[in-house]
Backbone bond lengths (Angstrom), bond angles and torsions (degrees), N, CA, C in turn:
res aa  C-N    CA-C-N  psi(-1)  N-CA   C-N-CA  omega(-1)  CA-C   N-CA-C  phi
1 X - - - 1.466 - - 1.515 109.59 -
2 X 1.518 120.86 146.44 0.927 106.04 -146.84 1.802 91.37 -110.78
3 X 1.591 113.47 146.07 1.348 122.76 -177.03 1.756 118.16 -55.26
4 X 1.411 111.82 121.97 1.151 88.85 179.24 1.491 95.66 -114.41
5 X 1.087 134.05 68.28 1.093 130.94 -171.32 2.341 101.36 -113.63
6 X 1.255 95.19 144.67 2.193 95.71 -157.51 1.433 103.67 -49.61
7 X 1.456 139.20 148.24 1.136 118.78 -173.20 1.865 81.69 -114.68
8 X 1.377 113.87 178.79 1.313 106.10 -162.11 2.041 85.95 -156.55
9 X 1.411 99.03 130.82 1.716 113.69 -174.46 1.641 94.16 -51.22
10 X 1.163 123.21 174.60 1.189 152.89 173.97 1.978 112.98 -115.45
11 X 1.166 99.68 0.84 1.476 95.50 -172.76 1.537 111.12 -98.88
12 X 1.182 125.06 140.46 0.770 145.75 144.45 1.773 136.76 7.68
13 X 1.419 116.48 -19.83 0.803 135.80 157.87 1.795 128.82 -127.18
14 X 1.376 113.98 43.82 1.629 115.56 -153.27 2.114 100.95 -56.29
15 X 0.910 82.87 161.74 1.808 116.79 177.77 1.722 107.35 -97.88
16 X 1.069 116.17 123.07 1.603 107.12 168.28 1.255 105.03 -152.49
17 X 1.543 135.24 171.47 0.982 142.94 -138.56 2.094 95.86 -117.13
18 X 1.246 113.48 116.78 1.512 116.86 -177.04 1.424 125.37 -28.29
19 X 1.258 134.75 132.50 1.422 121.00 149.46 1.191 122.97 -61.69
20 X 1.889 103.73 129.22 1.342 119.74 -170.50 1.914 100.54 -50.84
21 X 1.522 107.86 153.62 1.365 124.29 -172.19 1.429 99.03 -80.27
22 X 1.197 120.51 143.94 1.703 130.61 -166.43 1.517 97.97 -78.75
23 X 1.212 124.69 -41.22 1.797 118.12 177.31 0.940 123.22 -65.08
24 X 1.816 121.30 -2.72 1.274 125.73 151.17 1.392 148.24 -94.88
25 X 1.186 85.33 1.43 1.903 107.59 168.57 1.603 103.84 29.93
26 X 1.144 137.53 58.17 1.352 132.00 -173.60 1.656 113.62 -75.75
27 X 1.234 123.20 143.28 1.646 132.16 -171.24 1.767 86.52 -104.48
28 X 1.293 114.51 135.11 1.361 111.62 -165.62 1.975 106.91 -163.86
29 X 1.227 102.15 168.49 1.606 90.80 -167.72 1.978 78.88 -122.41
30 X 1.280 123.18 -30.03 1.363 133.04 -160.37 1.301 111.94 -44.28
31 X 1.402 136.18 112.35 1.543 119.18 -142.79 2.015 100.19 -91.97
32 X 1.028 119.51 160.79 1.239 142.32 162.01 1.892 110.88 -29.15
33 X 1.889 84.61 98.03 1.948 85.97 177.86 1.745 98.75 -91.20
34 X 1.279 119.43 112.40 1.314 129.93 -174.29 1.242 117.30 -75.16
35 X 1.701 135.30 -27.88 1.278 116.52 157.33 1.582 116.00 -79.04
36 X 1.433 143.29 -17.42 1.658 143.22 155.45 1.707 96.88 -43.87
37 X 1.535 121.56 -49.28 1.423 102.58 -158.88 1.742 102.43 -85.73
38 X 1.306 106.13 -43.38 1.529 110.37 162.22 1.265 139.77 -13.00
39 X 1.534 102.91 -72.86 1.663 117.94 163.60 1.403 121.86 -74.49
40 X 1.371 119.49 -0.99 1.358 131.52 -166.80 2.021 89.08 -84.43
41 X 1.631 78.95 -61.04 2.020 93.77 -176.67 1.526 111.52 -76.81
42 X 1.603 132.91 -15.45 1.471 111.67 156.21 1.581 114.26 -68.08
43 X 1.633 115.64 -39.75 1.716 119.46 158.00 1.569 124.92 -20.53
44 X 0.858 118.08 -30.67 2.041 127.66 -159.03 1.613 84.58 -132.75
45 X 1.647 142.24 26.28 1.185 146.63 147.28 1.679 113.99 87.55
46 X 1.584 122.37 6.90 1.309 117.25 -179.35 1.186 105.56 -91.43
47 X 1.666 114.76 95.87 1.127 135.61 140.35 1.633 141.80 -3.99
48 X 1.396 81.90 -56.76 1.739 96.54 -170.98 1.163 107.12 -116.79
49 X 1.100 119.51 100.20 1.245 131.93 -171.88 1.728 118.20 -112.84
50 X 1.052 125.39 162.69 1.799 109.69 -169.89 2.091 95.44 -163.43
51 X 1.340 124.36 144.34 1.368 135.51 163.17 1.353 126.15 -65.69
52 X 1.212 110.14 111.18 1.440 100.47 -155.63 1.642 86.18 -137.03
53 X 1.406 99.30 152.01 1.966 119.39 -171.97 1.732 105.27 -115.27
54 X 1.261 115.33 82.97 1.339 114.56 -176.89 1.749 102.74 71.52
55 X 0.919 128.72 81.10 1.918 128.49 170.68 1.635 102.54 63.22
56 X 1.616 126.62 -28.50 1.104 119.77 -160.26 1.682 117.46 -106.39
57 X 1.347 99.94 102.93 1.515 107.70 -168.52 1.875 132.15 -38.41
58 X 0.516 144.93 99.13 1.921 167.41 139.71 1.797 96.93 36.14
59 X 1.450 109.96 -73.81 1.122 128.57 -134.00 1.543 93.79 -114.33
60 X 1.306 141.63 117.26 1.548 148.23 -177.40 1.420 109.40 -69.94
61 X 1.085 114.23 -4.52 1.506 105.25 177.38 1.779 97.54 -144.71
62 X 1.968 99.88 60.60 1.474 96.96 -167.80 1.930 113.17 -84.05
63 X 0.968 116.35 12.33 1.036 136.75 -159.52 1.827 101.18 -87.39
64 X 1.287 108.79 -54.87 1.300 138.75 144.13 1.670 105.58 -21.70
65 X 0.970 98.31 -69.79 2.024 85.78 -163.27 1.519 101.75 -123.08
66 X 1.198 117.18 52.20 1.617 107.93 158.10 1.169 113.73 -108.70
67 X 1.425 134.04 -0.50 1.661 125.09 154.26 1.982 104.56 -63.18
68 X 1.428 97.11 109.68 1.363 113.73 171.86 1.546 115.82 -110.56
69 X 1.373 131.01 72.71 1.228 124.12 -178.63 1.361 115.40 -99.10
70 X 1.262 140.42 30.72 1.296 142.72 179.72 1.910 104.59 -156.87
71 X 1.452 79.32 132.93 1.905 98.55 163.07 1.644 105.40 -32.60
72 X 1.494 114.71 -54.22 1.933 97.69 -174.44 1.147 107.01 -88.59
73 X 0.999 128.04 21.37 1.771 107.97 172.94 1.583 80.26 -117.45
74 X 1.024 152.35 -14.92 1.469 115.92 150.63 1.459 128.35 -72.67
75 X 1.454 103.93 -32.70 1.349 99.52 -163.00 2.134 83.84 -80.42
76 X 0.842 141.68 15.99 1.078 124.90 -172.08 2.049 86.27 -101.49
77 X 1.691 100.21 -58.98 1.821 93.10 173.34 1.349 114.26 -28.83
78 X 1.419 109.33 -50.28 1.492 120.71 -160.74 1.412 97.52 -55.68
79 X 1.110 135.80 -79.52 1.634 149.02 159.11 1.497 104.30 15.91
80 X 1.497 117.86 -57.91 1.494 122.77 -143.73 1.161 87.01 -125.77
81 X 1.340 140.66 4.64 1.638 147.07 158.42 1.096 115.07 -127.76
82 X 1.334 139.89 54.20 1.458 116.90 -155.03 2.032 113.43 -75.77
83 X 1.703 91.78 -30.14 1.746 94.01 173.37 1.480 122.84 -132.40
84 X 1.620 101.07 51.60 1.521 109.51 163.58 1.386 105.85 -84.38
85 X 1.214 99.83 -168.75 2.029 129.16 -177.47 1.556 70.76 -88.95
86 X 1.689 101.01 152.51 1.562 124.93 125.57 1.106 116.09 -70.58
87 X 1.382 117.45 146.68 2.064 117.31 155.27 1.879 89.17 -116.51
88 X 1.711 78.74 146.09 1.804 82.95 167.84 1.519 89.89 -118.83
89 X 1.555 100.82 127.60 1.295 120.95 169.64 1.526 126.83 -62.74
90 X 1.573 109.29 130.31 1.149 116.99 -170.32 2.210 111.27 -116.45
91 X 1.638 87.66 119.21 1.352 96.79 -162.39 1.779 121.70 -78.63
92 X 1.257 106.32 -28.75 1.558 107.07 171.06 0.991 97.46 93.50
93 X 1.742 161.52 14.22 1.321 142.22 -168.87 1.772 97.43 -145.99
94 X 0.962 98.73 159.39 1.959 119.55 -178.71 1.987 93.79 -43.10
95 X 1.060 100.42 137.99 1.434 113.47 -175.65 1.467 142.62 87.91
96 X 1.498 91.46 -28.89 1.607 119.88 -174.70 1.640 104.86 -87.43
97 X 1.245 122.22 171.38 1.440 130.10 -153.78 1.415 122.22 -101.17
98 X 1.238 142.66 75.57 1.380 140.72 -178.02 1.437 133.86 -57.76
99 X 1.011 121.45 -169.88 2.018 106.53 177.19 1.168 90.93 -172.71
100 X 1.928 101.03 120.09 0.911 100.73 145.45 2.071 143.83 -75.84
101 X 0.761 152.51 65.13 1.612 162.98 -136.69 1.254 91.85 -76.39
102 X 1.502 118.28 115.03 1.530 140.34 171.72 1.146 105.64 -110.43
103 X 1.787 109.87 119.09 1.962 111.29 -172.61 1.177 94.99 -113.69
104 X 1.635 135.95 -4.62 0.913 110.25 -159.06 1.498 113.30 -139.48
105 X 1.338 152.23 119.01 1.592 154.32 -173.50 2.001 107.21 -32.78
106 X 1.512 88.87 127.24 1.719 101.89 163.34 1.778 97.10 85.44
107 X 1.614 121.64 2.14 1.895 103.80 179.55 1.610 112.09 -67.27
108 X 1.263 106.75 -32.25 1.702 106.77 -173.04 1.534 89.23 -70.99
109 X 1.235 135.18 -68.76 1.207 140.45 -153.37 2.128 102.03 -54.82
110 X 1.456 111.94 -29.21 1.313 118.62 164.76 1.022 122.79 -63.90
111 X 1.760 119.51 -51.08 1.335 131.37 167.33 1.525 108.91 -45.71
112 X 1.217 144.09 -69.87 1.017 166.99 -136.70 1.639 94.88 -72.16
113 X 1.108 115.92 -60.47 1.798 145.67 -173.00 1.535 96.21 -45.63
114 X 1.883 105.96 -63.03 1.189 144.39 -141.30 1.964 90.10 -62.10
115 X 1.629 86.64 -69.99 1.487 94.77 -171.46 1.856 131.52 -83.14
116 X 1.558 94.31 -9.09 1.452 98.05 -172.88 2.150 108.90 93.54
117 X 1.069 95.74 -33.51 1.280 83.10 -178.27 1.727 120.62 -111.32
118 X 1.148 136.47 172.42 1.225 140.31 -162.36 1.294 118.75 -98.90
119 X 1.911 134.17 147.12 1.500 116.63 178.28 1.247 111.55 -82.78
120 X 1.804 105.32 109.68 1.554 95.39 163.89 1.477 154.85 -63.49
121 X 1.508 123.04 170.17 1.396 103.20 -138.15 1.603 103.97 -69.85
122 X 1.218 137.01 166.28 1.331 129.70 -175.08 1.595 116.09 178.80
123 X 0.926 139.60 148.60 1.733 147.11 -171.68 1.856 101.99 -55.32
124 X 1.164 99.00 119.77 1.457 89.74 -175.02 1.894 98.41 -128.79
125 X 1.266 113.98 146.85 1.929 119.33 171.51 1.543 90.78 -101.41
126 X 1.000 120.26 142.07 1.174 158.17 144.83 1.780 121.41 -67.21
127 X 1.088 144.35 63.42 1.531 136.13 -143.15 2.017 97.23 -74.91
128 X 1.416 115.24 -29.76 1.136 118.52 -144.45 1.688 102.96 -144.88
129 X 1.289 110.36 52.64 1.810 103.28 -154.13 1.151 110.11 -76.24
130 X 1.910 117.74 -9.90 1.353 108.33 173.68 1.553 123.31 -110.23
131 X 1.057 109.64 9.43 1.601 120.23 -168.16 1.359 100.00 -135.46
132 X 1.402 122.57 -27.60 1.495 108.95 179.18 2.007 99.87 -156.88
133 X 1.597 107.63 77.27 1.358 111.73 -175.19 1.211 106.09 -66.79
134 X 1.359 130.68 -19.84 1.716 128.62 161.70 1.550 112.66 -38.46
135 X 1.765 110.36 -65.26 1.419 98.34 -160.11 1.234 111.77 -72.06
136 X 1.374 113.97 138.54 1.950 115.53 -160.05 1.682 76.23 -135.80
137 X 1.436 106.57 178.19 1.450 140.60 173.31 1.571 111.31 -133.14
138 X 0.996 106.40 95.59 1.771 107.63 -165.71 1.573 111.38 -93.31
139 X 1.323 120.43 98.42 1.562 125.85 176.35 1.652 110.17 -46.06
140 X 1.230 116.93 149.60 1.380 122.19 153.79 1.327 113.59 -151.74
141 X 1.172 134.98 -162.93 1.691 134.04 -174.96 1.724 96.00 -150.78
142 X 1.523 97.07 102.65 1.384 90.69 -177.27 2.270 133.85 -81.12
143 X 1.510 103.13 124.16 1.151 88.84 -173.74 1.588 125.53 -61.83
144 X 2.034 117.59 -157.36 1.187 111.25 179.41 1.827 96.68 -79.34
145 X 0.977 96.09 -47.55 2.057 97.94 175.97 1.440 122.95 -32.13
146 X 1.494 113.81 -66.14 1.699 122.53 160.85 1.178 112.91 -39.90
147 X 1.391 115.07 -60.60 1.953 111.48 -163.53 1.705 109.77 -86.06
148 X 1.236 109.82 18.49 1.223 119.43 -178.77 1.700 103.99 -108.22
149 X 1.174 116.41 -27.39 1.805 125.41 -178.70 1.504 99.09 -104.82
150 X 1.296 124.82 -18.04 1.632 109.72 -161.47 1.719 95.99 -123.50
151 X 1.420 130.42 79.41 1.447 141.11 178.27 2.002 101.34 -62.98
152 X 1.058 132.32 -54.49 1.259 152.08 -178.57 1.133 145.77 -105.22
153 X 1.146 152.53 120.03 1.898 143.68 -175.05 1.094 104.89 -15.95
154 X 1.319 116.66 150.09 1.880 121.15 170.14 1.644 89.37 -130.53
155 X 1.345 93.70 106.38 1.499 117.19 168.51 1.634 104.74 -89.83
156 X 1.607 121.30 121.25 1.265 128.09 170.74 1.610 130.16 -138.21
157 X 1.526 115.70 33.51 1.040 137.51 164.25 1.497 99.67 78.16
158 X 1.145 139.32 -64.78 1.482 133.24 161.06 1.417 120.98 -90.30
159 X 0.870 115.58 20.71 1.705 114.09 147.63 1.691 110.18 -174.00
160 X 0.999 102.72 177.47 1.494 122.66 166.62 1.250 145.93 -123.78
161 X 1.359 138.22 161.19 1.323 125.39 -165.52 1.559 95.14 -130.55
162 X 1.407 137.88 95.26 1.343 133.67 168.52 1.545 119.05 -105.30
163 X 1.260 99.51 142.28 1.231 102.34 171.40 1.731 103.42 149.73
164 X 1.380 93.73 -27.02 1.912 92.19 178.54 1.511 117.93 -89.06
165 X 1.305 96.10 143.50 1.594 109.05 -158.64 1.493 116.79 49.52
166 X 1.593 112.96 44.61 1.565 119.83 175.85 1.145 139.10 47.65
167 X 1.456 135.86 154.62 1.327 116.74 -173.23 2.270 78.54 161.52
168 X 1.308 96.36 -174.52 1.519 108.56 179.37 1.588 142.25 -118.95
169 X 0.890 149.12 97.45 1.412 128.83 171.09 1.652 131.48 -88.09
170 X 1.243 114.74 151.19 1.411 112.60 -177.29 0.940 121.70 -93.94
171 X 1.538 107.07 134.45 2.020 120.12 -158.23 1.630 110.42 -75.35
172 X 1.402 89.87 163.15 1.122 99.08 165.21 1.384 132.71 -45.29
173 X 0.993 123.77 -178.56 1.683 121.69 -172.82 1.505 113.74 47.24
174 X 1.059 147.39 -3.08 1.665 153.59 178.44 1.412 105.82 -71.73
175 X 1.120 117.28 128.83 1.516 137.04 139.84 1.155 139.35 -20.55
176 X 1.454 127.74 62.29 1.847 105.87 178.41 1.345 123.12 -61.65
177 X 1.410 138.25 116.27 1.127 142.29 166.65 1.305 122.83 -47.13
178 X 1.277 124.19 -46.64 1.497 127.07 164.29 1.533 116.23 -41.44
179 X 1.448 103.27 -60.31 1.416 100.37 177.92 1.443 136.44 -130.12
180 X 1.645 105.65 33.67 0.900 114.07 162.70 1.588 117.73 66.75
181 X 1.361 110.26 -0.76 1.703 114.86 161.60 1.566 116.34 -71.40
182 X 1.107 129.35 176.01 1.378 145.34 178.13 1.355 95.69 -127.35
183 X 1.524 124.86 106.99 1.443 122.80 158.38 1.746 116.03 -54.43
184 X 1.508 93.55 120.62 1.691 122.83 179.35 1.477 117.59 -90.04
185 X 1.643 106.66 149.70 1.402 103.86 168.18 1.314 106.51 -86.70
186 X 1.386 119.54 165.18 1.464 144.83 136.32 0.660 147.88 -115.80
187 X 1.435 166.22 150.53 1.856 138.92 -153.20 1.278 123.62 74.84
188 X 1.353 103.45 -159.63 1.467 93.39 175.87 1.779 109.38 -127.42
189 X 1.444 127.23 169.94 1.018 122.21 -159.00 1.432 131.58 -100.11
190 X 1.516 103.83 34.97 1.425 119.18 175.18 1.428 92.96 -124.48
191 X 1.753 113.62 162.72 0.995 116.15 174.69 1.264 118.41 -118.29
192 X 1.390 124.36 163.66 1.615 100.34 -146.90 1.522 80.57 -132.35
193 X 1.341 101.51 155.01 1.906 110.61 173.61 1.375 139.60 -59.71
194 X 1.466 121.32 120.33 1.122 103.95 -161.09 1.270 131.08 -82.82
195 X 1.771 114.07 25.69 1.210 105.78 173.02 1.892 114.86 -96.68
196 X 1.660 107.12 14.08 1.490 119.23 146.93 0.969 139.81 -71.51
197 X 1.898 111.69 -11.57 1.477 126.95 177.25 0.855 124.22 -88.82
198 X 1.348 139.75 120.17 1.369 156.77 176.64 1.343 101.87 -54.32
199 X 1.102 148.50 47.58 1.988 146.65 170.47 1.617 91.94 -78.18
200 X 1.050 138.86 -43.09 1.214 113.46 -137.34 1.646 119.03 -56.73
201 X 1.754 107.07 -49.36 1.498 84.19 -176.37 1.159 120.09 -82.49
202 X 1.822 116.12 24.15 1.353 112.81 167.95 1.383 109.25 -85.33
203 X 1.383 143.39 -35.55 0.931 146.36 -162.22 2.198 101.55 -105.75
204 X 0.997 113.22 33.05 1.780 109.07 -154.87 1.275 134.00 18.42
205 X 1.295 125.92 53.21 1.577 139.08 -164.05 1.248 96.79 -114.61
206 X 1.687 116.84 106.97 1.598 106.55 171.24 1.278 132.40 -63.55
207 X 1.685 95.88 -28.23 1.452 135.62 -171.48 1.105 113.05 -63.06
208 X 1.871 121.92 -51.28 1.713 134.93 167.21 1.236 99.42 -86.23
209 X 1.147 146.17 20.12 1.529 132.77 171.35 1.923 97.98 -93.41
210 X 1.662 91.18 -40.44 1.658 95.96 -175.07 1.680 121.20 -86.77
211 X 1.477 109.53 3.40 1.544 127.30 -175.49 1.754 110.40 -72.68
């Protein structure tokens, strides 16, 4: 039987179909076109990008081929993934991109309380924008100060801190299967440094509380 799965050019300039607009939060069964979300997330500068099936990466040695800097090495992923998730790879070192992951209602509004100051503006995913507009994915760009105190994940029962010592999240425009949302942006589409973020007394860092 013959595959009907999208086949996608190899050239150099591929064509793909837009990521849905975030003010439309659409509930949808239409599965995940991986070069549309791809070029959407090398667009807003994430580089390293990797195929990932629900959070859990494609390729066993994905570490290996998530530098995607050219039109055919996506449209070539695209080929052999045509409707997985993207993950945008998260590197763990000064410069590279961290996330904060909020699972749970009222943490920004704690943060905020916590430290006196406000979350600045910055690229945010949305995992769940119609069933749970709380849980967000909050971009930052981590400095030498941050990646110098934070060696590992900071797991804290209502949220998370990823990005140290690497690991992945799933991009924008993707499909949740559970519920049929399309993770949305919010914010704006640069990411801004995280020694503007108020984490510290979320994470107990006297040091990033005063950054």
């Amino acid at each position: 039987m013959a595959s009907t799965a999208t086949k996608h050019s190899t050239a150099d300039s591929p064509t793909a179909s837009p990521v849905p607009d975030a003010a439309t939060a659409p509930i949808t069964s239409t599965p995940t076109d991986l070069l549309s979300v791809a070029l959407a997330a090398r667009a807003r500068g994430f580089t390293w990008i990797v195929p990932v099936d629900e959070k859990a990466p494609l390729r066993r040695s994905w570490l290996k081929y998530n530098v995607t800097k050219t039109d055919t090495e996506l449209n070539l992923m695209a080929a052999e993934f045509p409707h997985r998730d993207v993950g945008i790879v998260l590197r763990g070192h000064a410069g590279s991109i961290f996330v904060w992951d909020i699972d749970k209602e009222g943490v920004t509004e704690r943060m905020e309380q916590e430290t006196g100051k406000t979350l600045p503006e910055t690229y945010i995913v949305q995992s769940r924008p119609e069933t749970a507009p709380y849980k967000r994915h909050v971009y930052f760009r981590q400095t030498e100060c941050f990646a110098s105190q934070f060696q590992k994940q900071v797991n804290a029962g209502d949220y998370d801190l990823k990005g140290m010592g690497g690991g992945q999240v799933v991009a924008e425009g993707c499909l949740r299967k559970d519920t049929g949302e399309i993770r949305m942006k919010s914010g704006r589409a640069m990411v801004s440094p995280s020694a503007k973020s108020p984490l510290g007394s979320l994470t107990g860092s006297k040091k990033t509380a005063a950054s």
